[in-house]
VEXDREN-2710 file (C-alpha; in Angstrom, 1 decimal):
% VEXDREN-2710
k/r/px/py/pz
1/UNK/15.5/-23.3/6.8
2/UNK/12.5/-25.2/5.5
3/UNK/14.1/-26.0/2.9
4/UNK/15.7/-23.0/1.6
5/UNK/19.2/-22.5/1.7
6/UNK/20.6/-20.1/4.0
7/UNK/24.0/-18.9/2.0
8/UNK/24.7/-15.3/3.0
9/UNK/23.0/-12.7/5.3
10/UNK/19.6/-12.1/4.9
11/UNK/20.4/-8.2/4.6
12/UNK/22.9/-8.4/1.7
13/UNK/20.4/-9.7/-0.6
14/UNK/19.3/-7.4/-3.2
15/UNK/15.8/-7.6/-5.2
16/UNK/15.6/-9.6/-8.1
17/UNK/14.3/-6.6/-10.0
18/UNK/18.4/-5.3/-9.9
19/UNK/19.2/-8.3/-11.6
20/UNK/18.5/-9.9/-15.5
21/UNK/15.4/-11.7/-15.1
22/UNK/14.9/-15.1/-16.0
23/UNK/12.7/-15.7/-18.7
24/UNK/10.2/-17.8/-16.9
25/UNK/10.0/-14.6/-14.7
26/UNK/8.9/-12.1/-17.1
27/UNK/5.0/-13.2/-17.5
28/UNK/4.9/-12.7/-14.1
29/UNK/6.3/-9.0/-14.0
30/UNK/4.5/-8.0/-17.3
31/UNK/1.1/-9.2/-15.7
32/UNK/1.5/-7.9/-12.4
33/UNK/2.4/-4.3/-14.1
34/UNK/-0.7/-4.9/-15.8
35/UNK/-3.2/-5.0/-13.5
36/UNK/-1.3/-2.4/-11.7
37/UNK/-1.8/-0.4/-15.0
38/UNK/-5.4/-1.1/-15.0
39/UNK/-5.7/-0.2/-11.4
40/UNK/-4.5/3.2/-12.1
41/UNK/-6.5/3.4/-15.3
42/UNK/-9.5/2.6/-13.2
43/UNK/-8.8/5.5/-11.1
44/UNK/-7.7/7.9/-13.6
45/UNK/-11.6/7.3/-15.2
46/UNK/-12.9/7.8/-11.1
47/UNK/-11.2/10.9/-10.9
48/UNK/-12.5/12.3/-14.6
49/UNK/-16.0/11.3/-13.5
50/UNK/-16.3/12.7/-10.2
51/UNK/-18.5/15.7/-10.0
52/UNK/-16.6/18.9/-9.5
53/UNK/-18.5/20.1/-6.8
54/UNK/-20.5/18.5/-3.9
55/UNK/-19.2/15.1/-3.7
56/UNK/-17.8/13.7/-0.1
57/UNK/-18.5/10.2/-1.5
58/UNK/-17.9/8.0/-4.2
59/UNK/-21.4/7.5/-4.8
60/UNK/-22.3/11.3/-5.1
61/UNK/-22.7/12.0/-1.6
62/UNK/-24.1/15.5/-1.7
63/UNK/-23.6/18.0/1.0
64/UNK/-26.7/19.9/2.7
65/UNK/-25.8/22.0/5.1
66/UNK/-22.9/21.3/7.8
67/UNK/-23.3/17.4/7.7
68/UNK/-23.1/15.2/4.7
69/UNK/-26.6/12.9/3.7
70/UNK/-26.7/9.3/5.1
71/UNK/-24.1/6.8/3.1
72/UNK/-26.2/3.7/1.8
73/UNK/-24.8/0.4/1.9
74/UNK/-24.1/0.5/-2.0
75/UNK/-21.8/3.7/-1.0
76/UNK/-19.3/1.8/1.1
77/UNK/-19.4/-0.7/-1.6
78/UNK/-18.5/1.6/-4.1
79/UNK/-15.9/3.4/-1.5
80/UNK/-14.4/0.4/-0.8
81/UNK/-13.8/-0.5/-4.2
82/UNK/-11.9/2.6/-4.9
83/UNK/-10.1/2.0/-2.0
84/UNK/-9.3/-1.6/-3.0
85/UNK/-8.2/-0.1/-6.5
86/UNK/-6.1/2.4/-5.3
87/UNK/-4.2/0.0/-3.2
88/UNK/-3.6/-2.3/-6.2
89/UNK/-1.9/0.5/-8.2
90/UNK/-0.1/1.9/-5.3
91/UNK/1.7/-1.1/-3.4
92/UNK/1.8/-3.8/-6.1
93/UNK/4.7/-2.5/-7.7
94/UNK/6.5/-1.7/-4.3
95/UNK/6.0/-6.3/-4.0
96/UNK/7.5/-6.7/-7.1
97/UNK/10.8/-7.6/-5.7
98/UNK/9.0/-9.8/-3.3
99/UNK/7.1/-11.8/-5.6
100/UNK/9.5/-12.0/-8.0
101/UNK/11.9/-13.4/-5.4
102/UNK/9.4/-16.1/-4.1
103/UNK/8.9/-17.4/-7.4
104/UNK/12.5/-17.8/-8.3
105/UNK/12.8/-20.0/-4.6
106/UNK/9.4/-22.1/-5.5
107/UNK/10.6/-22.4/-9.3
108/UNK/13.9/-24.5/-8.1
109/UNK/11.2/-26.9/-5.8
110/UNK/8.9/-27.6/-8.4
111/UNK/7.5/-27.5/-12.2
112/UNK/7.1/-23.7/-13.4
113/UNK/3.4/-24.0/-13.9
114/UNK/3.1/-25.1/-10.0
115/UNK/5.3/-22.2/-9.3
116/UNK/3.3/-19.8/-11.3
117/UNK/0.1/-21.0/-9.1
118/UNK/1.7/-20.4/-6.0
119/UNK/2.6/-16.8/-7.0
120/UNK/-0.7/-16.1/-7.8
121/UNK/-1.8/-17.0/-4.5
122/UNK/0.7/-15.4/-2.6
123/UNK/-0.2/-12.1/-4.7
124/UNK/-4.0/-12.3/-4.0
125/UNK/-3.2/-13.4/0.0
126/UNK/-1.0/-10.2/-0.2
127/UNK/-3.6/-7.5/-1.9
128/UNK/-6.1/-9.2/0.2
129/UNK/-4.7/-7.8/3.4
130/UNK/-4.6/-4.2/1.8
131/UNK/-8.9/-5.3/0.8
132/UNK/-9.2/-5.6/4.5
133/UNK/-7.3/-2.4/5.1
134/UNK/-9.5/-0.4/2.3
135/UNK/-12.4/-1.4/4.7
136/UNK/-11.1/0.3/7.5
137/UNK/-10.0/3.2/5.1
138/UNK/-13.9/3.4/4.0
139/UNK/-15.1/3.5/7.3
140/UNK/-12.9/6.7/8.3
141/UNK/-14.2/8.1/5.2
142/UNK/-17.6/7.4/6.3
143/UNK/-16.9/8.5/9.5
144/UNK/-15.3/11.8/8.5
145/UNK/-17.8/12.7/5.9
146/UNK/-20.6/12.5/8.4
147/UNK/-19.3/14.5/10.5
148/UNK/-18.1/17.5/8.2
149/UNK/-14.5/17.2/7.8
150/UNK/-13.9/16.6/4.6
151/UNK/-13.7/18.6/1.6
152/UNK/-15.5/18.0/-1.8
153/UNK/-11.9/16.8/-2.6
154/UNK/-11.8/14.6/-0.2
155/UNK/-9.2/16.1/1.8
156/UNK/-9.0/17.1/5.2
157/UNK/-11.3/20.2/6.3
158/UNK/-10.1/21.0/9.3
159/UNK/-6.5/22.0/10.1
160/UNK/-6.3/20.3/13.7
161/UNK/-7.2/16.6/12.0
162/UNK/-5.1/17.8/8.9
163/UNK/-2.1/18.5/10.8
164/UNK/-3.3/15.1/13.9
165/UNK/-2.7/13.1/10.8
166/UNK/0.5/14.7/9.4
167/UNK/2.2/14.2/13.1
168/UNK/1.1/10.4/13.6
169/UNK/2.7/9.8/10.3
170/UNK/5.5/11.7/11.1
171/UNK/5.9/10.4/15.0
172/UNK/5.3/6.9/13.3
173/UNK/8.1/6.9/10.9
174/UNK/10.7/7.0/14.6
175/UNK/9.1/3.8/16.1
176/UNK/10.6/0.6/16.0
177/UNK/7.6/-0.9/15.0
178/UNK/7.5/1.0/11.6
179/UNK/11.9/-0.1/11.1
180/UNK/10.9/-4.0/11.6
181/UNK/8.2/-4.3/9.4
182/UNK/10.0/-2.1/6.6
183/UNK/12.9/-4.4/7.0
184/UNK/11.4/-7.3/6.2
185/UNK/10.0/-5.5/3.0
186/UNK/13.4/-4.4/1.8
187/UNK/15.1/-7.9/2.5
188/UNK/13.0/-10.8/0.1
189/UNK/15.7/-13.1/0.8
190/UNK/15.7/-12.7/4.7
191/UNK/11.7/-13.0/4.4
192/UNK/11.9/-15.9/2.5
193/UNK/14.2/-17.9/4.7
194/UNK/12.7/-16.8/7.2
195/UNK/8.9/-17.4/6.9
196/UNK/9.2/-20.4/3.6
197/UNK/6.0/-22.7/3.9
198/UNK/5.8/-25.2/0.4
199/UNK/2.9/-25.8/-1.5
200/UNK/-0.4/-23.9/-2.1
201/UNK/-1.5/-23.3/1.5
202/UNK/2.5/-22.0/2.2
203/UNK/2.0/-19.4/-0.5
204/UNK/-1.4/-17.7/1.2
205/UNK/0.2/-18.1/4.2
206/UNK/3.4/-16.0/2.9
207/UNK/1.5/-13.8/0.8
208/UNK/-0.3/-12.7/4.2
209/UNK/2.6/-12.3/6.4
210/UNK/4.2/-10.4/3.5
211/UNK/1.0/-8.5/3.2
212/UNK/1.0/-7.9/6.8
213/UNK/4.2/-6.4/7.9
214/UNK/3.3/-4.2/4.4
215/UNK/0.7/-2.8/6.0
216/UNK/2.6/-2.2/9.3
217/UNK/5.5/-0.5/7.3
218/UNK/3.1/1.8/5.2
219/UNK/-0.6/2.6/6.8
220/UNK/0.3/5.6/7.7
221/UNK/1.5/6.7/4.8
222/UNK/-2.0/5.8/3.5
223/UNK/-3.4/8.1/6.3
224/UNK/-1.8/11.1/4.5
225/UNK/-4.2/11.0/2.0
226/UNK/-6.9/12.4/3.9
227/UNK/-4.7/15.5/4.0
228/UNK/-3.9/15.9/0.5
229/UNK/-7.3/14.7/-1.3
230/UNK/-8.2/10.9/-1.7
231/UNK/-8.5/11.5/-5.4
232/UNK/-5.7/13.7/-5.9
233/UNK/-3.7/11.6/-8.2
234/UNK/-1.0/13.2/-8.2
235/UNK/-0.4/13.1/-4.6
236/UNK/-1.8/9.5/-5.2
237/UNK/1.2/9.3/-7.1
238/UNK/3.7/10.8/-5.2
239/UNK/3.2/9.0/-2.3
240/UNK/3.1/5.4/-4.4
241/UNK/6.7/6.5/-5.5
242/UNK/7.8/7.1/-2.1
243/UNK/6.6/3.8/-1.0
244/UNK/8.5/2.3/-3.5
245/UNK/11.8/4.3/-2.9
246/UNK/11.8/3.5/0.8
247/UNK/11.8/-0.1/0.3
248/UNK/14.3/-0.6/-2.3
249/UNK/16.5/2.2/-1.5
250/UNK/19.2/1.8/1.3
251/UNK/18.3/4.4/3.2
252/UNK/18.6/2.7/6.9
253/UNK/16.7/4.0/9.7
254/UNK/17.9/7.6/9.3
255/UNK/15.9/7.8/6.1
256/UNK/12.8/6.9/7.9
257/UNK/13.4/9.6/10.3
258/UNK/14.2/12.8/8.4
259/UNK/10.8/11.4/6.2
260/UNK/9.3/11.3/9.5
261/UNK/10.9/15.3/11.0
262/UNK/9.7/16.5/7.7
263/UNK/6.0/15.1/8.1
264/UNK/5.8/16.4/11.9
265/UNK/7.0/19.9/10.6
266/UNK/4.4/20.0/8.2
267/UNK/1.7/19.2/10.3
268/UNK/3.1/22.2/12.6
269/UNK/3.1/24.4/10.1
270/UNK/-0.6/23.5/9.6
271/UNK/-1.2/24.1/13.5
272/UNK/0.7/27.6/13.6
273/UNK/-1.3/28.8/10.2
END
């Protein structure tokens, strides 16, 4: 299709990351760990440098009373940009096998520095998706933080919202809508033959799509951390590894699920206490 051979069922491909890498593909890896590394370095230093006490915004929103002062526009900058860094450290590494898989198709069509160009672009077309989504994450912040429901951790305040969020994830994680876009994560070869576009504008294009059933598989996940703390790394943490595990483990659509029973009993274990 497009070009690309189809030789076997999309679904018995297994990421490239299972396999020995080619030696053309190992700048690729080492750099995308690295500015995953620095992502996480960058938030490590956010975390150190928040105040401990009074602080419902990146900025140093202080708290007066029962509503938050008035964000300035160089707050949801700042907000933003820990959102956009914290979605660089935690779903780059869950692409990985994606990437790595594109460039091994666009590496047989053409020279390897062409091929390297076209993986950078469809990396930045795919964290720019996640850019737009940190906006939308920064105006729930916003939004929550003006009206009193967050902690100086940045977690949930209220048990009703806590446990709201902890049952959309939950009810989420059954929908057919969360199993489509998660199988097109776990399958690079089906996504590939599927959606292959050549050249430079093929490659944004790709990187999008890829982006965008990413975001469809795993926004709310991101939800949940307005329940545990924004800046809690290690739930930061946690969740980035459970991202990962559901894409490139074969854990069908009854893995989703029991993630999902699990979520919605949490959240009514919040309502109850």
């Amino acid at each position: 299709m497009n070009g690309v051979k189809q030789s076997e069922p999309a679904a018995a491909a297994a990421p490239p990351l299972r396999d020995r890498l080619r030696p053309e593909q190992w700048p690729v890896l080492l750099c995308l760990l690295g500015v995953a590394g620095l992502a996480w370095l960058a938030l490590w230093r956010l975390s150190q440098n928040m105040p401990a006490m009074g602080m419902a915004g990146m900025a140093g929103m202080v708290m007066t009373g029962p509503m938050a002062m008035p964000w300035q526009p160089a707050d949801f900058l700042l907000t933003w940009a820990m959102w956009a860094t914290m979605m660089v450290g935690m779903m780059l590494p869950s692409a990985l096998p994606m990437i790595l898989f594109y460039q091994l198709v666009a590496g047989q069509r053409q020279s390897r520095r062409a091929a390297a160009g076209q993986v950078a672009l469809f990396s930045s077309a795919y964290l720019l998706v996640w850019s737009g989504f940190s906006i939308a994450a920064t105006a729930l912040q916003w939004a929550l933080d003006q009206a009193a429901l967050l902690t100086p951790e940045l977690a949930s305040a209220n048990v009703w919202l806590g446990g709201g969020i902890l049952m959309l994830a939950g009810i989420y994680q059954w929908l057919p809508l969360k199993q489509a876009c998660l199988g097109h994560c776990r399958s690079p070869l089906g996504f590939v033959m599927g959606h292959w576009r050549p050249g430079a504008a093929g490659a944004l294009r790709m990187g999008l799509l890829h982006g965008l059933y990413c975001l469809g598989c795993c926004w709310a996940v991101m939800g949940l951390l307005f329940v545990v703390g924004v800046m809690n790394l290690l739930w930061v943490a946690l969740l980035s590894v459970f991202v990962l595990l559901e894409k490139l483990l074969p854990l069908g659509r009854w893995g989703g699920r029991l993630s999902g029973a699990l979520l919605m009993a949490w959240g009514a274990v919040l309502w109850l206490h």
